[in-house]
N, C-alpha and C positions, 0 to 999 in steps of 0.2 A: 504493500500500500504506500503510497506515496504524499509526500505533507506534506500540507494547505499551505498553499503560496501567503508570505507572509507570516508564516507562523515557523516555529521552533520546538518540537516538542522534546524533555530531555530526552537522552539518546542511551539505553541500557541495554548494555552487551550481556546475552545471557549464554555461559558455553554447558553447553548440552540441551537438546532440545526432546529429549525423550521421556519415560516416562514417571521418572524420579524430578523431570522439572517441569510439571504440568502445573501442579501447584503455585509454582512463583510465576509464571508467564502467563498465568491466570489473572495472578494478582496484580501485576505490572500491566495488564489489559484494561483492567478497571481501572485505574490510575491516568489511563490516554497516554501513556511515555510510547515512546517511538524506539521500538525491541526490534532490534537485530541478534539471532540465534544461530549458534553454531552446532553445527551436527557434522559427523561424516557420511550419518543414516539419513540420503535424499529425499525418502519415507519417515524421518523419526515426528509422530505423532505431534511434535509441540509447531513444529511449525504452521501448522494451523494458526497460531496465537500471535503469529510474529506477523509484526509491520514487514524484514525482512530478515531473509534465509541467506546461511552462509557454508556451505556443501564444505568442511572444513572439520579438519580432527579439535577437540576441544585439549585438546593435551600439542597441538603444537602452538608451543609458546611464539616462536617468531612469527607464525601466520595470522593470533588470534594480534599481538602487539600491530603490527601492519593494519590489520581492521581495527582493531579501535584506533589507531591515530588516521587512518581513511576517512572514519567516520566522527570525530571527536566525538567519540562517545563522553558520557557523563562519568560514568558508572559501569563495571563491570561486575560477574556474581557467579559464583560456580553454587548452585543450589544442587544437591542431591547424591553429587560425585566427587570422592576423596583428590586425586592428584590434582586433577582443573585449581583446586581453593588455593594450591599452590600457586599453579600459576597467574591466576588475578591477581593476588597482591603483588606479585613480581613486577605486574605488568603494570598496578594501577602505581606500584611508588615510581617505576621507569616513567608514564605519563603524569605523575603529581594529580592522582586523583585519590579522590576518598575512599578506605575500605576499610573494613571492621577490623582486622589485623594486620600484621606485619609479615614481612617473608618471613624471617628468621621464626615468629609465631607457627607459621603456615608449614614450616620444615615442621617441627615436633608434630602438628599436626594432620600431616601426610604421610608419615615415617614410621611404620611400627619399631622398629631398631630403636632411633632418636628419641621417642616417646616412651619407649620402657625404660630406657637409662636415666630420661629426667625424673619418670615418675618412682622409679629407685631413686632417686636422690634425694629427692620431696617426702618420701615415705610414705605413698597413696597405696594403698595394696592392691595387687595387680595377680595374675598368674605367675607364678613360677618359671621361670626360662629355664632350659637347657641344652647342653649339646649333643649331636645328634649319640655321638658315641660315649654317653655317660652311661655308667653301669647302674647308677640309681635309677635313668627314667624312667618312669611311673607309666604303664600302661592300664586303660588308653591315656594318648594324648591326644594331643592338637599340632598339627604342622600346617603352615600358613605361608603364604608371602608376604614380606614385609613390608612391600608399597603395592596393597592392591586391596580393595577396598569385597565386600562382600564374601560370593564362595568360590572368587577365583585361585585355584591353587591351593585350596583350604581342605586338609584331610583329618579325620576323625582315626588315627592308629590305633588300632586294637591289639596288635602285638610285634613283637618286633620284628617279623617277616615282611610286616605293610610299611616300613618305617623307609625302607630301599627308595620304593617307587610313590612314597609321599614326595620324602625329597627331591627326587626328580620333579613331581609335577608341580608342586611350587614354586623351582629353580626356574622352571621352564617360565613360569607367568611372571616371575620378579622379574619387574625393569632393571633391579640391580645385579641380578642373580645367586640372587642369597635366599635365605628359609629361616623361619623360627618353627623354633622348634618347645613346646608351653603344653604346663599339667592340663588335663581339664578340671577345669571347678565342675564339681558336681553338684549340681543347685540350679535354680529358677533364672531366665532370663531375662532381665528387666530394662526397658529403654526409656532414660531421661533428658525428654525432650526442654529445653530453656535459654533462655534469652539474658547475657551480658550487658548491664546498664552500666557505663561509666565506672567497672572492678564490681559491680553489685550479681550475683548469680541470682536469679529468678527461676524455679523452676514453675512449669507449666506443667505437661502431661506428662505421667510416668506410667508406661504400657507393660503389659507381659505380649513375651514371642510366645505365643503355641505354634509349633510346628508341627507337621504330618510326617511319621519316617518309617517307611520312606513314603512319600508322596505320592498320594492316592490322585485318582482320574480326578478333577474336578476341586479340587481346593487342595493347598500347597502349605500356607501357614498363613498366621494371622497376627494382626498386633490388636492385643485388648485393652479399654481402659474402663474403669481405672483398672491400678492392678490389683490380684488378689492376696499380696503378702502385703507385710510392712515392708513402706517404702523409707521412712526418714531415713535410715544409716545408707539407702543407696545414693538419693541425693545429696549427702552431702560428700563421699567419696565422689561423685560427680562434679561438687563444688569444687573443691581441692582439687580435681583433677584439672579441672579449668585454668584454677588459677596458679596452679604449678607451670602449666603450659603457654602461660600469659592471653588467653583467650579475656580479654578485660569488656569487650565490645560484641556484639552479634549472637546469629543462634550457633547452639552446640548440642551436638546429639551424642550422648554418653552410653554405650553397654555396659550393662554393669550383671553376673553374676552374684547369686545368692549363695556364696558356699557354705560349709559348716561351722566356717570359722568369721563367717561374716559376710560382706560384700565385696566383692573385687572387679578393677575397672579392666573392664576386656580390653576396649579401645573409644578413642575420642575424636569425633570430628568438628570442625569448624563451621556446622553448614547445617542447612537443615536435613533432616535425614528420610532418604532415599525412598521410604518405603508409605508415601504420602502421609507423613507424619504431622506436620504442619497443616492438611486440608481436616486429617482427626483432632488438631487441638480445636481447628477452628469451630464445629460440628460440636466438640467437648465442652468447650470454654468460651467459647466468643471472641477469640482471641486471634487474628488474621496474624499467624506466626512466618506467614511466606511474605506479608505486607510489609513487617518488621523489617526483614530480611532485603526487602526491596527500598527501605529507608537506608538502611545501613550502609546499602553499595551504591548509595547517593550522597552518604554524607550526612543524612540526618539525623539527627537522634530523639527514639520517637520517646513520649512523653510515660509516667511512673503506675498510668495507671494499670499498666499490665500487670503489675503487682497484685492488683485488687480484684482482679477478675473470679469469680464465681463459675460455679458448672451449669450448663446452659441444660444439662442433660443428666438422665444418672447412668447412662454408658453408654461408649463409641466403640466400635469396630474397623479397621480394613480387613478384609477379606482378600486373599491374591487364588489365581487361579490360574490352572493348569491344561491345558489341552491333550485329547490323545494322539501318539504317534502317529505324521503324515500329514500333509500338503492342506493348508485350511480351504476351505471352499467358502464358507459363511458360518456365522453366529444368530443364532433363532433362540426366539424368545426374550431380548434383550429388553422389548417396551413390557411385556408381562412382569422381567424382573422388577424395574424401575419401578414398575406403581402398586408393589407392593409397599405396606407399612413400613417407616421408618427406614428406607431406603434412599439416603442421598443422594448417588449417582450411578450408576456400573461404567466402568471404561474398558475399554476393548482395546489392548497394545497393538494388535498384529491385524493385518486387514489379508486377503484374500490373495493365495499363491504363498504365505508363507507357510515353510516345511517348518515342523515341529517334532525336535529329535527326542529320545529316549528318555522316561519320567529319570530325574535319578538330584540327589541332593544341588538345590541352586538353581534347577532348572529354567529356561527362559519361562519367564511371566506370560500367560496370557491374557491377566488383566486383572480389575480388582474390584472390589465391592464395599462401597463404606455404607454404614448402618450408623443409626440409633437406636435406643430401646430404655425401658425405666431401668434396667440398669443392662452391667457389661453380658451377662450369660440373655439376656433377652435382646440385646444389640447381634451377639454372635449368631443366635437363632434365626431372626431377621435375614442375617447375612448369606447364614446356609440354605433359606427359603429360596433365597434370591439365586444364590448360583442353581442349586436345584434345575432351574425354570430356563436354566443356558442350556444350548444346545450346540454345540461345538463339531461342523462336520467337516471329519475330513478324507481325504484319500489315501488308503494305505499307500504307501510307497512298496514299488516292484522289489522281489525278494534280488 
């Protein structure tokens, strides 16, 4: 879309345009800012929302630098996706623009490596590290890639036969070609979602993961709110996590494990988190957490009363979902979902001709379902009505 002669609207660079940043390109739509998005996916579903598209990886720094000084953008924002939060702030103190953190911030917060060393220092409690050939390791563990956000590279060891070909597949997805290697906490998984005011942590929605495992036809996992444990001891290892890692400004999405011995910080992002987390606070609380976010990467700093916010609801859901193996043809039943009760929206990731490979932990999304309900198990219910009434058809693929 092109701006009205005479006019100026600010100009906000958003990299990634898929479907961890529907939420903020949503938000930044209501606002009339003039949103140029970057994707390398021609097809990635945000572009829909954008004034203009830019066919462009969000992880190449010298290409997204070139486009915003192209476009004097205002404002740049990595919403949803770990490495990109790096690279805005690189980019925004190269062009002297405003952004909630700092490089050197955005390294601890991109880095698993860098962020377990400072949060050993700070004394946040964290997993356990170890090396791959320690004789104590703890089976299971956890082997992961150290800059790669989700379950790229991320394997669950069950004993030390699997431990070979974890490290490989880790290796292989690290940019840097390294692997951590970390116990697992066995305990509940909790996500604290909140917003940095001027050093002040705020939290907002604190979710449980329920996950399917392995992941059945048709729902994948889900983030509930509220959660069903005590929360205080995780938010505040959240807080401490922040501000060990100088997160003073913006939102932060915090994993945090329940273990037996307490809370432990998985890992911490700068951003809002990926798994439409921000459109459930908003649905939860009233609280337009991707709006926030679109304040920040302009320089504003939005006003105390998110503090005082109340539940708009007595529980929210996203719901993600799964497709079966083979070539999508179309999704039926989509308006039936919708208008059931307490169903805020369904989104549909993938549109027609895309292959859908093999269910297995991480699986591509095919899309998700946010709910309310008087509380979270009657949000959840809602949610599973709603996928219920999807119809997902596709074509086996030839043996």
């Amino acid at each position: 879309m092109a701006e009205r002669p005479g006019s100026r609207r600010p100009h906000l660079l958003v990299l990634g345009a898929g479907a961890a940043q529907l939420g903020l390109l949503e938000a930044a739509r209501r606002r009339d800012l003039y949103v140029i998005a970057v994707d390398r996916d021609p097809g990635a579903p945000g572009f829909a929302l954008a004034d203009e598209r830019a066919v462009l990886s969000s992880e190449d720094e010298l290409g997204v630098e070139r486009l915003a000084r192209a476009r004097s953008v205002d404002g740049l924002v990595s919403p949803g996706a770990d490495w990109p939060v790096g690279l805005a702030a690189r980019v925004a103190e190269k062009l002297g623009l405003p952004h909630p953190i700092d490089g050197a911030t955005a390294v601890l917060a991109t880095t698993k490596t860098r962020q377990r060393e400072r949060l050993a220092a700070t004394g946040v409690p964290q997993p356990q590290l170890y090396a791959p050939d320690d004789l104590a390791l703890p089976f299971p563990c956890v082997v992961k890639a150290p800059d790669r956000q989700g379950q790229r590279g991320l394997t669950l060891v069950r004993d030390r036969a699997e431990l070979g070909p974890a490290l490989a597949s880790a290796v292989a997805e690290s940019r840097s070609g390294g692997a951590l290697v970390e116990e697992l906490v066995d305990g509940p998984e909790l996500t604290v979602n909140a917003v940095s005011l001027d050093g002040r942590f705020v939290p907002l929605t604190v979710t449980d993961r329920l996950t399917a495992e392995p992941p059945a036809f048709g729902v994948a996992l889900a983030h509930a709110w509220p959660s069903a444990h005590e929360t205080a001891a995780a938010v505040e290892v959240a807080r401490v996590a922040a501000e060990a890692l100088g997160v003073l400004h913006g939102p932060s999405y915090t994993q945090v494990r329940l273990g037996p011995d307490g809370p432990r910080v998985v890992e911490l992002a700068a951003r809002l988190g990926g798994g439409h987390d921000a459109e459930l606070c908003r649905a939860a609380l009233g609280v337009d957490l991707a709006d926030l976010a679109v304040s920040f990467a302009l320089g504003e700093r939005p006003s105390d009363t998110v503090s005082q916010a109340l539940p708009a609801v007595g529980g929210a859901c996203v719901l993600f979902l799964v497709a079966p193996e083979g070539t999508l043809r179309r999704v039926e039943g989509v308006a039936e979902a919708e208008a059931l009760a307490g169903i805020e929206w369904v989104r549909l990731y993938r549109q027609a001709g895309w292959r859908f490979g093999p269910l297995r932990r991480g699986a591509d999304r095919a899309g998700a379902i946010l709910a309310v309900g008087d509380d979270r198990d009657d949000a959840l219910a809602r949610a599973r009505r709603a996928a219920e009434a999807l119809r997902f058809l596709v074509d086996a693929d030839a043996p």
